[in-house]
LUMBAVEX-64744 format. One record per residue: residue in three letters; z, x negated, y negated of N, C-alpha, C in turn. Coordinates in Angstrom, 3 decimals. Atoms other than C-alpha are relative to their C-alpha. Layout:
{"ALA"; {Z; X; Y}; {Z; X; Y}; {Z; X; Y}}
...
***
This chain:
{"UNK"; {0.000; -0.832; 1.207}; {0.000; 0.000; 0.000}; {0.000; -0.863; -1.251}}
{"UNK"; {0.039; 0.416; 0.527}; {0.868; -2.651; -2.116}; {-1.338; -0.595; -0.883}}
{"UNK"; {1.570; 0.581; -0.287}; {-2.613; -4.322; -1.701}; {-0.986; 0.353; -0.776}}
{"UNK"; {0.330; -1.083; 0.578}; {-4.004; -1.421; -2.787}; {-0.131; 0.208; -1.631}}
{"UNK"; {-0.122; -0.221; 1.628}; {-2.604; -1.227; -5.774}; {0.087; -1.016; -1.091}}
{"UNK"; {0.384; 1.390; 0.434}; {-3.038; -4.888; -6.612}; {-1.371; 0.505; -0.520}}
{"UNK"; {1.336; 0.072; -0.125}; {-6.717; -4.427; -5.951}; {-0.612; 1.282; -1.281}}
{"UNK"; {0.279; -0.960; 1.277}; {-6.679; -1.141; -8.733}; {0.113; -0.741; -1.142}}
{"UNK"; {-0.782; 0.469; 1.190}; {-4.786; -2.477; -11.251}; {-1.445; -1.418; -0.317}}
{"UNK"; {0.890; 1.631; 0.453}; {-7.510; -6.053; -11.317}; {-1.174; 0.972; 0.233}}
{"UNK"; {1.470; -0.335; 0.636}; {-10.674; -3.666; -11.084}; {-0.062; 0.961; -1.323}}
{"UNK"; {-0.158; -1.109; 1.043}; {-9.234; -1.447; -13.951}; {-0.042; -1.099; -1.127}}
{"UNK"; {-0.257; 1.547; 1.078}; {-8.194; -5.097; -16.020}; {-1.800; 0.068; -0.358}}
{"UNK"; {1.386; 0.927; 0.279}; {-11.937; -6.366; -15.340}; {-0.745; 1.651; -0.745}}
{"UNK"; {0.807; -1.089; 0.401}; {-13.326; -2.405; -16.575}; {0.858; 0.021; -1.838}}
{"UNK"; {-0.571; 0.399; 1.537}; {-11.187; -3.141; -19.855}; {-0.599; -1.294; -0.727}}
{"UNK"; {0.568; 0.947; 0.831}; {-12.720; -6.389; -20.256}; {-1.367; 0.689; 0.027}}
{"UNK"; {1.519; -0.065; 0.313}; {-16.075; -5.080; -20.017}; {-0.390; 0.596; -1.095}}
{"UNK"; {-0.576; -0.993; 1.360}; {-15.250; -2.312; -22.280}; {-0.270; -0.923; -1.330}}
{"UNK"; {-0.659; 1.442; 0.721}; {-13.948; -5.236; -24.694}; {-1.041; -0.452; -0.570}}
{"UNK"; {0.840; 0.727; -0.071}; {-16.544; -7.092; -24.185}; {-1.338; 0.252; -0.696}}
{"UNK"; {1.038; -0.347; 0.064}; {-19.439; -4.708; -24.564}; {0.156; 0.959; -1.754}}
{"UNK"; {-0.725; -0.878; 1.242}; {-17.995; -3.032; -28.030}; {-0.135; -1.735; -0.900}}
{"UNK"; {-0.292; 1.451; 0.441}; {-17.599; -6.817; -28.976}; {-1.389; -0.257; -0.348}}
{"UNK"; {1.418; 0.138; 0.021}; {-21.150; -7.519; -28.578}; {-0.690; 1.306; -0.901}}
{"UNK"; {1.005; -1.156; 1.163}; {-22.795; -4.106; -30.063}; {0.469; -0.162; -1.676}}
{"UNK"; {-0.637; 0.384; 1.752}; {-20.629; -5.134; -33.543}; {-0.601; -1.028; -0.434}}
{"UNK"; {1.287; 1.397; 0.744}; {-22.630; -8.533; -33.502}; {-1.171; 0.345; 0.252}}
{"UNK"; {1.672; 0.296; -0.096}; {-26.123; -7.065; -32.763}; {-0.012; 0.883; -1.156}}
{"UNK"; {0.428; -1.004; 1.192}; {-25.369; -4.239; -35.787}; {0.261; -0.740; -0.927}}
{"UNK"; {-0.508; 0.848; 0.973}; {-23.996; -7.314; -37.866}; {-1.447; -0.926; -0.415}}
{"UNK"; {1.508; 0.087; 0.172}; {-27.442; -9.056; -36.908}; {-0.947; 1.003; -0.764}}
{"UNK"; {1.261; -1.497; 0.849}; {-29.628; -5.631; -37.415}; {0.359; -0.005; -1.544}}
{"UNK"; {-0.087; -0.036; 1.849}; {-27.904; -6.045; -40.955}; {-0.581; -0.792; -0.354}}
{"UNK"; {0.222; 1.337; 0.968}; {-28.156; -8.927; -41.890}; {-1.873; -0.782; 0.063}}
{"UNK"; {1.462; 0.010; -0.331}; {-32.033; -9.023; -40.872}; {-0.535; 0.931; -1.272}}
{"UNK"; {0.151; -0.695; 0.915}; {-31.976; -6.192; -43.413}; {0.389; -0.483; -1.765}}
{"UNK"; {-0.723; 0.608; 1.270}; {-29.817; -7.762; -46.348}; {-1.114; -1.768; -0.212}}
{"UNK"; {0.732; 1.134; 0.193}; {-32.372; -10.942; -45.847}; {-1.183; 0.760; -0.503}}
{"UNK"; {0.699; -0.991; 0.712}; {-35.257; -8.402; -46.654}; {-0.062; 0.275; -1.113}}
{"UNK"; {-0.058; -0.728; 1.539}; {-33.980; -6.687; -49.808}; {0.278; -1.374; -0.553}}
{"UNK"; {-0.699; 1.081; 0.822}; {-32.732; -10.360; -51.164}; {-1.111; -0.532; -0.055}}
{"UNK"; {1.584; 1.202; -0.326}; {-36.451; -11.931; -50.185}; {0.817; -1.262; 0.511}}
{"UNK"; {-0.568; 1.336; -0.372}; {-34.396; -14.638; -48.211}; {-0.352; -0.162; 1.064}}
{"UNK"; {0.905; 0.406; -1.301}; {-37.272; -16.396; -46.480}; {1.094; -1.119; 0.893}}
{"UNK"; {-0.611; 1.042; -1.015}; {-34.893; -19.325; -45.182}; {1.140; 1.004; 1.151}}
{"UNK"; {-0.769; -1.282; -0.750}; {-32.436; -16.624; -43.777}; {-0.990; 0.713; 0.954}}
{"UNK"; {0.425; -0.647; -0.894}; {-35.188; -14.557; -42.124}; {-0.535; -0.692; 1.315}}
{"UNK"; {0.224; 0.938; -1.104}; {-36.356; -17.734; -40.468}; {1.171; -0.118; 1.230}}
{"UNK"; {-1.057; 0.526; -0.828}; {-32.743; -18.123; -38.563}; {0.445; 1.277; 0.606}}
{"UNK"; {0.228; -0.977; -0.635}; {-33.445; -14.668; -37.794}; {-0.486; 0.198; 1.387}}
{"UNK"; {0.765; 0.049; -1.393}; {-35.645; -14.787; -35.166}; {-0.479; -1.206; 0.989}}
{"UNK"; {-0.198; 0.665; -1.335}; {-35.810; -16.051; -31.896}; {-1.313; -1.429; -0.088}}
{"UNK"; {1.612; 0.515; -0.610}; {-38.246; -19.458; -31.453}; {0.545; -0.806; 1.026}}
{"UNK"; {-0.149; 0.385; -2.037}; {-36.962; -19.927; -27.348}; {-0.876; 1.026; 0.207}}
{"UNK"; {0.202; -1.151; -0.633}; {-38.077; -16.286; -26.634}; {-1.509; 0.450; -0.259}}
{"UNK"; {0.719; -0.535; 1.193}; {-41.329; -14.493; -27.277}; {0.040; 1.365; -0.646}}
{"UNK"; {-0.576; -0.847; 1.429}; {-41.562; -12.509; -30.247}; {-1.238; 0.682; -0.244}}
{"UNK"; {1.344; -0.569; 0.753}; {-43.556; -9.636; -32.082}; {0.583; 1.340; -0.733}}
{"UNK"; {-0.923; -0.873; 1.097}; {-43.594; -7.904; -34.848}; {-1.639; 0.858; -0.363}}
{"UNK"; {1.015; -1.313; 0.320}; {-45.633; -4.752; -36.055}; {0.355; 0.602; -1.482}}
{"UNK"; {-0.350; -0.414; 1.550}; {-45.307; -4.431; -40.025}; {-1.402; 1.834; 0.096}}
{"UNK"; {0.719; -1.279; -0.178}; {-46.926; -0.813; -40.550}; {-1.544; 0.220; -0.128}}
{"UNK"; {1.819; -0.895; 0.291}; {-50.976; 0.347; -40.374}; {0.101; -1.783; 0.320}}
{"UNK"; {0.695; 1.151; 0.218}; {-51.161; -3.838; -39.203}; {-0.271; -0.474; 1.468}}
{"UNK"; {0.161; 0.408; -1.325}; {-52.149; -5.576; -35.915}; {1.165; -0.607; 0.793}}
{"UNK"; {-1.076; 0.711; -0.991}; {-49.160; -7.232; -33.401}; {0.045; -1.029; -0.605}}
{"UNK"; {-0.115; 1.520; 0.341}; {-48.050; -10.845; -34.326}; {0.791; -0.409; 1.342}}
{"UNK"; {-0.708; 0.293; -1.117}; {-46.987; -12.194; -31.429}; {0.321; -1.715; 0.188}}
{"UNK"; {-0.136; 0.884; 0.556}; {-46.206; -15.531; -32.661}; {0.966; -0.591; -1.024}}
{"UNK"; {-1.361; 0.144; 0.867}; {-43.168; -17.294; -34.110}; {-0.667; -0.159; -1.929}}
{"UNK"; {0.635; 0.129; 1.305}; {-45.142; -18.895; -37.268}; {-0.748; 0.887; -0.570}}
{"UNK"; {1.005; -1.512; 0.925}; {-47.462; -15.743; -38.068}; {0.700; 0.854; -0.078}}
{"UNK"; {-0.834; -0.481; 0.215}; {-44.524; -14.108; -37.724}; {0.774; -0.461; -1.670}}
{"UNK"; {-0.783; 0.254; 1.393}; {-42.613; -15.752; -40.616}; {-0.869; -0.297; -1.055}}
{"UNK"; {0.865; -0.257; 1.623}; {-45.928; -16.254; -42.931}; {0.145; 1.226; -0.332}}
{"UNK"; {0.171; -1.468; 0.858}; {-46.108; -12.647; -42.800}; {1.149; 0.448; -0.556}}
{"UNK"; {-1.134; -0.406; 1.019}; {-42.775; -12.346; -44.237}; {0.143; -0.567; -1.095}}
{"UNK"; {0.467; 1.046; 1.196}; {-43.404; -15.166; -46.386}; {-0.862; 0.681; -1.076}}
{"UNK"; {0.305; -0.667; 1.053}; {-45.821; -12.945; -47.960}; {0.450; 1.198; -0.529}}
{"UNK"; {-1.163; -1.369; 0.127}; {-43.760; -9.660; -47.938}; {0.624; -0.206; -0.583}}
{"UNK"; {-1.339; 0.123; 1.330}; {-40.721; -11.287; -49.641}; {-0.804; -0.225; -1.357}}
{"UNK"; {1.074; 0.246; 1.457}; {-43.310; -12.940; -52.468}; {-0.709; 1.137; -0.588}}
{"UNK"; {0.172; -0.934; 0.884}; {-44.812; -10.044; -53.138}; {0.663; 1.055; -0.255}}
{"UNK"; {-1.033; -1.496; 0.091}; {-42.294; -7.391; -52.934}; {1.299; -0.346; -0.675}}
{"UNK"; {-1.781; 0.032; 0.370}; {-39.099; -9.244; -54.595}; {1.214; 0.619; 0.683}}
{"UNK"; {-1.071; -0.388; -0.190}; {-36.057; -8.024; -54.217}; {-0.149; 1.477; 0.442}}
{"UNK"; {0.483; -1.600; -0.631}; {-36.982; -4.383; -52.016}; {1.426; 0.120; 0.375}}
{"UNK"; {-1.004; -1.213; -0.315}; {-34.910; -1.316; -51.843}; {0.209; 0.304; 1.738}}
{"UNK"; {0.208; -0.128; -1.842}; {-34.513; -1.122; -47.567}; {1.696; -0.022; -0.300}}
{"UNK"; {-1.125; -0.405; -0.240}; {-31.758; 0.454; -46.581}; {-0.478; 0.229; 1.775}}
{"UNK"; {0.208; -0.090; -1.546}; {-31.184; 0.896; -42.211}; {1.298; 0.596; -0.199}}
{"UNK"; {-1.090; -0.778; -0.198}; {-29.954; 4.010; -41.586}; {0.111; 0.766; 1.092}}
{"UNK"; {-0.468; -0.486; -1.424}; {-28.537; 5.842; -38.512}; {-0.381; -0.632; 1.095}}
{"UNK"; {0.071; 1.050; -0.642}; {-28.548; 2.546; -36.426}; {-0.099; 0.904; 1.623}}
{"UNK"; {-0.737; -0.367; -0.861}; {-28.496; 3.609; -33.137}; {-0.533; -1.285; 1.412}}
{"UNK"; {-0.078; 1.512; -0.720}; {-27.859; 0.588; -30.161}; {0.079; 0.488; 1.414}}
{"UNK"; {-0.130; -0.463; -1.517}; {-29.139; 0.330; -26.467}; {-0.179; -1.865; 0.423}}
{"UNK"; {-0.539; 0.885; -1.244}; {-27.540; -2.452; -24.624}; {-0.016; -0.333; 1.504}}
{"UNK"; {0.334; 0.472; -1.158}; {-28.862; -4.476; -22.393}; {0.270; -0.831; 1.340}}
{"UNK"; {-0.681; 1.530; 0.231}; {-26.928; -7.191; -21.318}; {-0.450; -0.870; -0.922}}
{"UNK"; {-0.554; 1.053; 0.859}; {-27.850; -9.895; -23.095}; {-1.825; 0.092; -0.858}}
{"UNK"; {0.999; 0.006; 0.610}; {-31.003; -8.195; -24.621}; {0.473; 1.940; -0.452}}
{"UNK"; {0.048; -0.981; 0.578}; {-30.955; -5.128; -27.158}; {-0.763; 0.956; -1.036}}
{"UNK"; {1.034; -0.518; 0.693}; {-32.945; -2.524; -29.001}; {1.202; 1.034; -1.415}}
{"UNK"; {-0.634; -1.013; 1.007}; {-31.791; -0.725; -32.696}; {-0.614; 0.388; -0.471}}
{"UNK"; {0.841; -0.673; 0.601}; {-33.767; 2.031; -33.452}; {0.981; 0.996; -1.047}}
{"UNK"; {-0.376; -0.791; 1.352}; {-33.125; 3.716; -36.828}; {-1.012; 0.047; -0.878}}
{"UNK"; {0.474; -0.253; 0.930}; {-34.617; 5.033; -39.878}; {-0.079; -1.460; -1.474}}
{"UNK"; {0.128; 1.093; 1.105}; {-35.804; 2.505; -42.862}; {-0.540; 1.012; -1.192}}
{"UNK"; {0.130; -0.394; 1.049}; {-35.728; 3.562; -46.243}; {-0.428; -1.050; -1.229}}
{"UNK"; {0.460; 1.139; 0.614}; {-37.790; 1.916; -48.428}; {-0.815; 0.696; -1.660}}
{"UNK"; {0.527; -0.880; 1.372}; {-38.287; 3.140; -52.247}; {0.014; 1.277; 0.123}}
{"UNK"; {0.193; -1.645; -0.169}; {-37.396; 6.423; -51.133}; {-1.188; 0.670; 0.780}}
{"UNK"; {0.616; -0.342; -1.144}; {-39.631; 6.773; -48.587}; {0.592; -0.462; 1.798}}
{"UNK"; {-0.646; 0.787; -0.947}; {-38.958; 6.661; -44.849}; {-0.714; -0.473; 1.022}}
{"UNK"; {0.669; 0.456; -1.657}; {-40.100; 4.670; -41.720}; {0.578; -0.053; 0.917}}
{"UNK"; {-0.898; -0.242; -1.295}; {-38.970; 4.800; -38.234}; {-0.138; -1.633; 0.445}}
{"UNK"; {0.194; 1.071; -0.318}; {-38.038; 1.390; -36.586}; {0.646; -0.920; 0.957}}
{"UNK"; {-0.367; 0.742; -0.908}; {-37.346; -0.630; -34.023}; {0.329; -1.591; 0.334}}
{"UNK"; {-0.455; 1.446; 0.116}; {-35.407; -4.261; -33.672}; {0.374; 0.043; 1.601}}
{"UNK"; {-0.345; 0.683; -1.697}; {-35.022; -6.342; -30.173}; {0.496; -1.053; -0.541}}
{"UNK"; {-0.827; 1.259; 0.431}; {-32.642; -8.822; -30.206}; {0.862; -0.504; 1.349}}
{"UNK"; {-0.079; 0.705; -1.111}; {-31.876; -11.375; -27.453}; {1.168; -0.961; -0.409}}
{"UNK"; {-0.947; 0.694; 0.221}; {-28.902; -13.368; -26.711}; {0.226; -1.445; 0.227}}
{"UNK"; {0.827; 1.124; -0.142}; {-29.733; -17.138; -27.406}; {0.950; -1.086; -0.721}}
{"UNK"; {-1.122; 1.043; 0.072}; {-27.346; -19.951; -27.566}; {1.409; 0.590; -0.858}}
{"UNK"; {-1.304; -1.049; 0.899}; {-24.013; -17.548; -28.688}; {-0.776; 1.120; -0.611}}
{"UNK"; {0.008; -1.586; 1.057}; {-25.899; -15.164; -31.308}; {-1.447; 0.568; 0.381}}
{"UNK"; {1.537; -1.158; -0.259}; {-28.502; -12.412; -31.390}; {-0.787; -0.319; -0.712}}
{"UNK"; {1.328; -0.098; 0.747}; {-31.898; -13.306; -32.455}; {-0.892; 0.707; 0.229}}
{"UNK"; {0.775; -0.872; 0.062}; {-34.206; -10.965; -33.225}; {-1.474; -0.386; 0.964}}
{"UNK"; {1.343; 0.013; -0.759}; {-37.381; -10.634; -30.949}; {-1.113; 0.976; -0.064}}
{"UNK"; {0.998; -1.189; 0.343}; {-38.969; -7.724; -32.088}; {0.516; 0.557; -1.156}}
{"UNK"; {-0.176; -0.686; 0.820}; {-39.273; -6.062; -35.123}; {-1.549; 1.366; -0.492}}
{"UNK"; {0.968; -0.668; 0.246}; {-41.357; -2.546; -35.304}; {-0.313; 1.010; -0.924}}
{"UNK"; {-0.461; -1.690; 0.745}; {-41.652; 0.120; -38.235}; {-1.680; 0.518; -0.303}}
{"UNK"; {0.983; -1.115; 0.318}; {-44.432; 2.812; -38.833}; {1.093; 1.583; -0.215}}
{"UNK"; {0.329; -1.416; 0.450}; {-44.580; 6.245; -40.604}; {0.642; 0.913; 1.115}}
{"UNK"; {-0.123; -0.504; -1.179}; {-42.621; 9.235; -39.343}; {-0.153; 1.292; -0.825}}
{"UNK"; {-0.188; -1.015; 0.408}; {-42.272; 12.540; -39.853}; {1.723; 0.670; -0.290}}
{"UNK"; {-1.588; -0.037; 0.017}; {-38.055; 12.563; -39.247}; {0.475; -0.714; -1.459}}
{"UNK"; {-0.736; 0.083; 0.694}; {-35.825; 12.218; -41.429}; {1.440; -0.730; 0.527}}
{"UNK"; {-1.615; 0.503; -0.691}; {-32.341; 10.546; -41.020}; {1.029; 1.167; -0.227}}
{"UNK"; {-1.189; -0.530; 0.279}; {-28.996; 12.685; -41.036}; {0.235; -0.466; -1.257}}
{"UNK"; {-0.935; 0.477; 0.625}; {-27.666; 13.085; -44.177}; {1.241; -0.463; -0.148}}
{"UNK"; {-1.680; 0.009; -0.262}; {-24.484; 13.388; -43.068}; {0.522; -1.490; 0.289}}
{"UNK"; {-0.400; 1.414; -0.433}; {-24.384; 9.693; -41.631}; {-0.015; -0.842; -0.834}}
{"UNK"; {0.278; 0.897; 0.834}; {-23.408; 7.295; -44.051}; {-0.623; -1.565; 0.490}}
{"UNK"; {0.867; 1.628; -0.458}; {-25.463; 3.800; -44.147}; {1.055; -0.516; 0.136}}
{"UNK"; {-1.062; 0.429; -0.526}; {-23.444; 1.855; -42.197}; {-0.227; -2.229; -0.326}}
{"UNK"; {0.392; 1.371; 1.236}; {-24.606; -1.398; -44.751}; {1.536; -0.225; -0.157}}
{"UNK"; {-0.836; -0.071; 0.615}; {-21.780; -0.787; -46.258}; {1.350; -0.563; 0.453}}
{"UNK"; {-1.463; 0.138; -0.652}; {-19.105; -1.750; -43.570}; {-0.283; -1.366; 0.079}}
{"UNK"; {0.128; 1.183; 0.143}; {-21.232; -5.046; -43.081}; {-0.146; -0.930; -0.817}}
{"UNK"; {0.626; 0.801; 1.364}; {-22.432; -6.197; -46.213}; {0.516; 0.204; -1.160}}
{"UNK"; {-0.352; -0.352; 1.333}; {-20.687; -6.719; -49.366}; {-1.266; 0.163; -1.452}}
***
């Protein structure tokens, strides 16, 4: 009987660490998904560079444009995005996070000058932190919840 209840008690421990664990992790890939965002509105090309993944491969789909599937055509094309757009209004709102183990997707709404796009971030887990591996937004017809406040606000001063 004892045995027993050894053997509960250490698979209930290890279902607390996972718990733990996995709550632990979704707070650093929405801390990433920010801060991928807060490099955006700031135009901070050296920042978006330490963004994304160059172990993994990568691709990104800026809206109405072809795939980039390429670390460097990846970051010219932001290179020209921050330069010509300055300091952009992008807000990421109603995050929502699917956990993979040690690979993840955050699809949410992008608000950009008061318009919105739908969008999708992959982010892989690559020497300690999450680097981005995908980034996708196009045109929607949805809307975000008002009710949900941008959750910017908890990460980013």
């Amino acid at each position: 009987y004892g045995l027993v209840g050894s053997e509960m008690c250490i698979r209930d421990s290890r279902n607390i660490i996972m718990n733990l664990t996995n709550s632990i992790q979704e707070e650093e890939i929405l801390v990433a998904n920010q801060s991928f965002y807060q490099s955006f509105r700031m135009g901070d090309l050296p920042e978006m560079k330490k963004m994304w993944s160059q172990k993994f491969p990568v691709s990104c789909i800026h809206p109405g444009h072809p795939p980039l599937l390429d670390y460097e055509e990846i970051i010219q094309s932001w290179e020209k995005i921050l330069q010509q757009s300055g300091n952009v209004e992008i807000k990421c709102l109603n995050p929502s996070l699917s956990l993979y183990s040690q690979f993840a997707l955050v699809t949410c709404y992008e608000e950009v000058s008061g318009n919105h796009l739908v969008a999708t971030n992959g982010f892989i887990l690559e020497d300690d932190s999450w680097k981005m591996v995908l980034h996708q937004a196009g045109p929607t017809v949805g809307r975000p919840d008002i009710d949900t406040v941008d959750i910017e606000s908890e990460f980013i001063n």
